[in-house]
N, C-alpha and C positions, 0 to 999 in steps of 0.2 A: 548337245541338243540345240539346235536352231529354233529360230524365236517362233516361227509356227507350231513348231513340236513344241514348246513350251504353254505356247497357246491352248493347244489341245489339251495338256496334261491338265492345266488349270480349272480349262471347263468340265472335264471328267472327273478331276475331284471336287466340284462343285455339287456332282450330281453324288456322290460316293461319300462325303464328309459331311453331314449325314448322307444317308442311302434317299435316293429323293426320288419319286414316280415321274418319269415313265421309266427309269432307269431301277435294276430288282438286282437282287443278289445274286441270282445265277445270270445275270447279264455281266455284271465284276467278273464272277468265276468264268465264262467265257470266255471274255476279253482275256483276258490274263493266260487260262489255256490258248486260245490263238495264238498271241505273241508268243509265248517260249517257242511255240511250234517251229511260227514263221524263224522267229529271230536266236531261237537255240536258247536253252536255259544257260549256257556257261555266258549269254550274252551279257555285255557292259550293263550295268543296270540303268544308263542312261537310254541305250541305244534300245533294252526290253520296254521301259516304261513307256519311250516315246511310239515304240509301235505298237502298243496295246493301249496308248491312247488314242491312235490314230484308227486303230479298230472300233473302239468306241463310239469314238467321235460320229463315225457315218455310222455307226443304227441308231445313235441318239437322234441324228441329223433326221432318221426318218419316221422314230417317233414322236420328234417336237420340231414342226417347223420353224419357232423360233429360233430353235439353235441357228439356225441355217442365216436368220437376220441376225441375229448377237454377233454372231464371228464376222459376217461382212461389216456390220457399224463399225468393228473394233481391230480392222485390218487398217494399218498406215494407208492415209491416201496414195500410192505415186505422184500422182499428178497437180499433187500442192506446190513442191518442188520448181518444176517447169515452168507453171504458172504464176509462181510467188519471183521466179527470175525475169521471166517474160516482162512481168509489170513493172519489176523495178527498173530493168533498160526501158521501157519506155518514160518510166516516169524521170528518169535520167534525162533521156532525150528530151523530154516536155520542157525538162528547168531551163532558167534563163543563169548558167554558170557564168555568162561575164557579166549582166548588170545592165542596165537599160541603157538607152539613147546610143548605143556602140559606143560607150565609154567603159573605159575598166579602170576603177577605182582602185589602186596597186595599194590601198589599204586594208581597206573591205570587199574585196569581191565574195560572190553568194560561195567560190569554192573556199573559203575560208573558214565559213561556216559548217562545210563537208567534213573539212581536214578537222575543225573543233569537234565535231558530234564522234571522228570515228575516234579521236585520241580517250576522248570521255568514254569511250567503252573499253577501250585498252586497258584504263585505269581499273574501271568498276573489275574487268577479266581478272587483273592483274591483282586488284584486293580480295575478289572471290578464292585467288590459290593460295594466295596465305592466308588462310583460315586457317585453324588445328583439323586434322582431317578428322575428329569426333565432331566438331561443330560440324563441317560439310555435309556429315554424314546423317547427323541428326535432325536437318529443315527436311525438308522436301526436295531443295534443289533449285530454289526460287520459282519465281513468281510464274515464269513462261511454263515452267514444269509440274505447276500446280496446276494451273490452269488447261493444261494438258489432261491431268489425270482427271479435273473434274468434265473434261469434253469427253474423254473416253467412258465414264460413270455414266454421263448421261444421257451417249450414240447409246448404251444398252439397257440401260432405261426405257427410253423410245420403241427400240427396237422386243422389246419383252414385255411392253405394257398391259396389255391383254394377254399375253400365255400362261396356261393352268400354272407350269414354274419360273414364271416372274419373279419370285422372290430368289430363287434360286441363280437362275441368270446375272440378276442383278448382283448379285455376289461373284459371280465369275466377273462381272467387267470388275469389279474393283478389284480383285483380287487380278487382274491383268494389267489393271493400268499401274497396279504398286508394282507389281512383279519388271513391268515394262516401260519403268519410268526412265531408265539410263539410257537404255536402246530410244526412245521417243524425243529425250532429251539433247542426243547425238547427233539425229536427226534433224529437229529444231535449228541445232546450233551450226548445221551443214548449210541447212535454208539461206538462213539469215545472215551471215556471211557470206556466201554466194550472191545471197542479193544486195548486200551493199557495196560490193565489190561491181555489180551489172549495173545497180543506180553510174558508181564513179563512171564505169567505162562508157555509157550512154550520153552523160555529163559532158563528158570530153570529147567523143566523139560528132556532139552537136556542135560543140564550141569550134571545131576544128572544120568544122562545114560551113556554119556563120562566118567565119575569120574568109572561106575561099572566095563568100559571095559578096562581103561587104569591109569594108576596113575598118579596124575601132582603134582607137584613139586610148591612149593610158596615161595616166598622170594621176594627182591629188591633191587635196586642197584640206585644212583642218584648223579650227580656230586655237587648239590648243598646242601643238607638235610644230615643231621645226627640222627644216632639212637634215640635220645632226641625228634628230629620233627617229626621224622616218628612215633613215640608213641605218643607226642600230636594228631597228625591227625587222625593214626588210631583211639584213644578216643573219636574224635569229632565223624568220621565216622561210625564206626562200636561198639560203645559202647553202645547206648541201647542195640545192638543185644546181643551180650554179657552179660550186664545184667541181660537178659530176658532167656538167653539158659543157662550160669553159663559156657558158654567156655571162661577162662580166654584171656585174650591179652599179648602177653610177652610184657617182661619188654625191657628197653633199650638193657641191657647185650644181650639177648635173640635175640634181631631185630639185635645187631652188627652182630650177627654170620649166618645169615640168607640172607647175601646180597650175591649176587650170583658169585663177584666178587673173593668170598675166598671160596667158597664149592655151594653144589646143592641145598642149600636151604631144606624146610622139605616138606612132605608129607602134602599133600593144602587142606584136607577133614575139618579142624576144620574153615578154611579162606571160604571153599563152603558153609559150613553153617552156618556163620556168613553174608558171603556176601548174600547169599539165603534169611534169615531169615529180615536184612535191607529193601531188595528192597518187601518181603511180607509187612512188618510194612510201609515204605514209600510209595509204589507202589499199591498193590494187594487191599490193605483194601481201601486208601482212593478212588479209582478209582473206587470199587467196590460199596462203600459209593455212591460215584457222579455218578454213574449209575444207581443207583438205584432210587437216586431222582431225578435225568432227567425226568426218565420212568414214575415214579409217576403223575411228572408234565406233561407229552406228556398222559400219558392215562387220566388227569382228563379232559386235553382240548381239547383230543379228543370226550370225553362224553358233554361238556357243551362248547361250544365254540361262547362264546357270541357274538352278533351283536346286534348293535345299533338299537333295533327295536322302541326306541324312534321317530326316522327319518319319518318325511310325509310320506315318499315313504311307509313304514311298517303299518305305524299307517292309510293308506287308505285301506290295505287290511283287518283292522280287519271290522267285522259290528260294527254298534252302538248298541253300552249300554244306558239304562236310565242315563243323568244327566250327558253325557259326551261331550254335546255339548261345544263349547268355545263361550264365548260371544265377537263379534267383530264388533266396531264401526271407521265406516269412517267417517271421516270429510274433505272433501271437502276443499279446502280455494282458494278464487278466483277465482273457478275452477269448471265449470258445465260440469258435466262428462254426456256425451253421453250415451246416453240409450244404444247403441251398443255394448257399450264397458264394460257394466256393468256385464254380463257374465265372460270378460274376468278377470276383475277382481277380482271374488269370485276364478277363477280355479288359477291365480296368489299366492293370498292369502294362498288357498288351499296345492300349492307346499309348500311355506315357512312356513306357521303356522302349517298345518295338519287338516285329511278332518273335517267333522263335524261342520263345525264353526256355529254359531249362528250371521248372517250377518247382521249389520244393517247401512245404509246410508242414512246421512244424507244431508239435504239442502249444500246448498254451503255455506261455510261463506265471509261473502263480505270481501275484500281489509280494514287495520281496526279492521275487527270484535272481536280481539282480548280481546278488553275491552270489549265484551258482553259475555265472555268466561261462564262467571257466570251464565247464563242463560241456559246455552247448558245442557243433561241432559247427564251423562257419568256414562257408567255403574261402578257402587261400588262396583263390585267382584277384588280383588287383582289379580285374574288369568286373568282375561278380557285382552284383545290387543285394545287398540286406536291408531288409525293409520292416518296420516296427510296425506290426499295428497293432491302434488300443483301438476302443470304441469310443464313442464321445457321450454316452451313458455315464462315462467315471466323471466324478471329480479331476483334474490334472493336479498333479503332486509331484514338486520340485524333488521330494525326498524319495520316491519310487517310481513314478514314469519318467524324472528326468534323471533320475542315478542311472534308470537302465538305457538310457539314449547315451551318457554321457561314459558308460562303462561298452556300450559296443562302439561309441568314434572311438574309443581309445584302444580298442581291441583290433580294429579293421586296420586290415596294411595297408600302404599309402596309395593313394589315389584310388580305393576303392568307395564307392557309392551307399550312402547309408539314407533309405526314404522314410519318413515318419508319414505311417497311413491312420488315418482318424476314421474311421465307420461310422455314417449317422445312420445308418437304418435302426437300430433299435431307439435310439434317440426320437426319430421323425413317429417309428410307431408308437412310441408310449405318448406321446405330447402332440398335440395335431391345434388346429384352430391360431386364431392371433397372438393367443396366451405361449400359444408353443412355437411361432416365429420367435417370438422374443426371449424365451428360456434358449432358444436353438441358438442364436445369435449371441447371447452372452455367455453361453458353452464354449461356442466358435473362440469367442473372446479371450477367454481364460484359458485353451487350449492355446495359442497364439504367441500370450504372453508369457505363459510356464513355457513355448521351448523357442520362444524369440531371446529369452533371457541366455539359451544357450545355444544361440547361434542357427538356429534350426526353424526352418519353414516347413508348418505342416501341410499335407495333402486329406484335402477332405471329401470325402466319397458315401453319396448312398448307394452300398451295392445290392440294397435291394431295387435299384431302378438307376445302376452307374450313368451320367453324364458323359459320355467315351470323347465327345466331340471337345468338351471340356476340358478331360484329363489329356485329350492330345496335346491342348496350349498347355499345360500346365507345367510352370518354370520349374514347381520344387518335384517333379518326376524326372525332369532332362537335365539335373545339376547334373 
């Protein structure tokens, strides 16, 4: 899926997670009939989704014109690029890289400066990859890439300020700009190399058009260094170049007579391109190098820019395949779930596990039942989900709701899925007002810590008015 098909998918489940007007349910259900059509049900679920987003997308586009502004705010400029290079060879060209009066100070010229600022990014690069790749992965991405996602936030801000789903858009850019922070950051990092690399070669190229029309003069003079130091340093500094061109570096003898203090110094053509040929090998190559792999990296995730279609939300728009259903058993405990409500908790389920399940509910198991556990028939696929639920009406009791959590992890074969689902609708109906937030909350409580004690996150659900959009984040449904 390429980063505009990505784009789309985002905005579509913007309008779909929840279901949000102008967009309805049998508007999903058509999109979704089109694309198998177009794209064949046995198609890649990447390659179905993105064309039934891309369906979407243009009726959405024509019943909200904002759409239409959201997605251009939040399209990559091209033309940053160009013009972000543009500037920098000029501003290249602008600097004065030898130094005033046509002297070139073989200590300090301005390109020494060049060659410091780009080693100092080297470094900062070079401490950025040795990070543990959890930290990397845990910032943001630094500061340019933050700063990215919060321009991207707020091109669709702008752009959605007045539309009836302003609220809604505005969740598609963020949910774009996080999704599209590597691709943005790839991006950035092509720029900005490119353009320090155009800075150098503008640099030089001015210096090297100065030098045809005027002659400068090189030498140095310094209250604290001696011909001895100024040869060690220039060695450090300008001696690969040297190596590499075969323009010798004078000797100490040579540097005494070149301080500006006792004569004018010599003719500065063999110091231009020694200092030229530096900031090429220092500057031009590695810059050009890290541009190139940026790009690389920005074009391969602009073609393949992966999203979690693992995710319920995805995994409802494919159809079903043979043999893909999930085998899922409730179990009940003390707890005789209302036919009413037994709807609600298949679409409950539905958000957290993902569609298709293979639903099956069982009797209620009395208060106890735990030692009949052996009895109960529990499906034997490792993939299967068994799911406990109490109500949150009970008391929690380490000695009977947590014997019988702690009697089916040890009954379930390995790597199978075991959910504890907590019911507050009869909870929320008997206790209503401020008195019953707070009886609700330290139920919540005491549930939590009877099955935190054994390792267990509960899932808590009113399914007389299930949260769907909730239980699709919800960690302790996707263990």
């Amino acid at each position: 899926m390429n980063a505009d098909d990505a784009r789309r998918v985002l905005l579509v489940r913007s309008f779909e997670a929840p279901m949000t007007p102008p967009w309805t349910a049998a508007d999903a259900a058509w999109a979704s009939e089109q694309a198998a059509r177009a794209a064949g049900e046995r198609a890649e679920a990447d390659v179905l989704i993105a064309q039934r987003a891309g369906l979407a997308a243009a009726r959405l586009t024509e019943r909200e014109p904002a759409v239409r502004a959201v997605l251009a705010a939040t399209t990559w400029p091209g033309w940053l690029g160009g013009a972000l290079l543009a500037l920098a060879l000029l501003a290249g060209a602008a600097s004065d890289a030898i130094g005033p009066s046509q002297r070139i100070n073989i200590l300090a010229p301005p390109l020494l400066a060049l060659l410091v600022w780009n080693l100092a990014v080297y470094a900062v690069l070079a401490l950025h990859g040795l990070r543990p790749a959890g930290a990397t992965q845990a910032d943001a991405g630094g500061p340019i890439r933050r700063a990215l996602i919060r321009w991207l936030e707020r091109a669709g801000t702008r752009a959605t300020r007045s539309a009836p789903a302003a609220s809604t858009l505005r969740r598609f850019a963020s949910a774009w700009a996080e999704a599209s922070a590597a691709l943005h950051g790839a991006r950035i990092a092509t720029v900005l190399h490119a353009a320090a690399a155009a800075f150098a070669i503008g640099a030089l190229a001015a210096l090297y058009l100065r030098g045809i029309a005027f002659e400068y003069r090189a030498g140095w003079d310094s209250t604290f260094l001696t011909a001895q130091h100024v040869q060690q340093w220039l060695g450090l500094v300008l001696g690969p170049a040297s190596a590499l061109s075969g323009l010798a570096l004078p000797d100490a003898a040579q540097l005494a007579s070149l301080r500006f203090s006792v004569g004018p110094g010599e003719n500065a053509a063999r110091w231009i391109h020694l200092h030229a040929l530096t900031i090429a090998l220092a500057v031009l190559l590695p810059r050009t190098a890290l541009a190139l792999s940026a790009a690389w990296r920005a074009r391969r995730l602009a073609r393949h820019l992966p999203l979690p279609l693992d995710e319920p939300y995805y995994q409802r728009l494919l159809p079903a395949r043979d043999g893909e259903r999930r085998a899922v058993q409730v179990l009940p405990y003390s707890y005789a779930l209302p036919p009413a409500l037994q709807p609600a908790l298949r679409a409950a389920l539905e958000s957290g596990l993902g569609p298709r399940l293979d639903l099956r509910l069982n009797d209620s198991v009395p208060l106890g039942g735990e030692d009949e556990l052996a009895t109960l028939s529990l499906p034997p696929s490792p993939g299967a989900v068994v799911v406990v639920l109490f109500a949150l009406t009970a008391t929690p009791e380490r000695e009977t709701h947590g014997a019988f959590v702690q009697a089916l992890a040890t009954r379930a074969p390995a790597g199978q899925q075991l959910v504890v689902l907590v019911d507050e609708s009869g909870f929320r109906a008997r206790f209503g007002g401020a008195d019953g937030a707070a009886r609700h909350e330290q139920r919540r409580t005491a549930w939590r810590q009877m099955l935190g004690e054994l390792g267990r996150t509960p899932v808590f659900v009113d399914l007389s008015a299930p949260d769907l959009q909730a239980l699709e984040a919800d960690k302790g449904l996707q263990a």
